[in-house]
C-alpha angles and dihedrals in degrees: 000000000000116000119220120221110228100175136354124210121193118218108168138010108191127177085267107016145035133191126218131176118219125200097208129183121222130219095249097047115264130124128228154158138260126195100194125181106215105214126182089229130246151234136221133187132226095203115190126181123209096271095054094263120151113230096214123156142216119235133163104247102207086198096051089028108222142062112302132206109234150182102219113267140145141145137308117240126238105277097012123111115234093255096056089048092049090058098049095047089051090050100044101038100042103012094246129133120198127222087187130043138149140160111263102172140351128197146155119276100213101353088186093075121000135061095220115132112191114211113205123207124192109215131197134162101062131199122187110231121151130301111236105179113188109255099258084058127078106177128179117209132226135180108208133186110249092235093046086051093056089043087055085046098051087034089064091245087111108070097159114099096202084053096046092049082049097051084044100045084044092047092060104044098040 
């Protein structure tokens, strides 16, 4: 089933994202071609304070065009390990610090047509500290009950699918 890559041929190359075209043949012959977003990877944080409250946030989305529900996530920056970049997107973009995380799962976004893998942390023990956004982002904070979460997910307020594994992988092991 594997698919061999006979040429490669780079688009675009953004800040975040680039686009190459593969041309791909297939095992039983045929050629094809392969549009493929090339993405660093991210990570997201399933954040729980002690009383079993779910630390989400609010955020404009330009692409869905509108205010999204969230778990915290972002990228990981060049030379960082995804730890470390978990707990500085959970810092900067809600003000918490964790005294416990670990990676619980970790998974491809679109895996059609982007490389991105999404590594997901669950974190507990939770310190306020001060929330420090990067300046392109303005986030709103919420600290939601965990039932009251998976009721916003089945209810169709949640429309974010890293957010919606989180609730559900929180949901299990909590």
């Amino acid at each position: 089933m594997f698919e061999r890559t006979l040429k490669t041929r780079k688009i675009y190359k953004g800040r975040i994202v680039s686009l190459r075209e593969d041309t791909v043949k297939l095992v039983n012959g045929v050629r094809s071609k392969r549009e493929i977003v090339e993405h660093p990877g991210a990570v997201a944080v399933i954040a729980i304070t002690k009383d079993k409250k779910m630390v989400l946030i609010e955020q404009f989305r330009k692409p869905a065009g509108k205010v999204l529900i969230e778990i915290p996530a972002g990228l990981v920056h060049i030379g960082e390990s995804s730890i470390r970049g978990a707990k500085r997107e959970l810092l900067e973009e809600t003000g918490y610090s964790a005294g416990k995380i670990r990676e619980i799962f970790y998974g491809y976004s679109s895996p059609g047509y982007s490389t991105e893998i999404i590594r997901f942390y669950l974190a507990t023990d939770l310190r306020k500290a001060e929330q420090n956004c990067d300046e392109d982002e303005i986030i709103r904070v919420k600290l939601v009950p965990m039932k009251k979460c998976v009721k916003m997910l089945w209810a169709g307020k949640i429309r974010d699918n890293k957010t919606a594994i989180g609730i559900l992988m929180a949901d299990s092991i909590l």
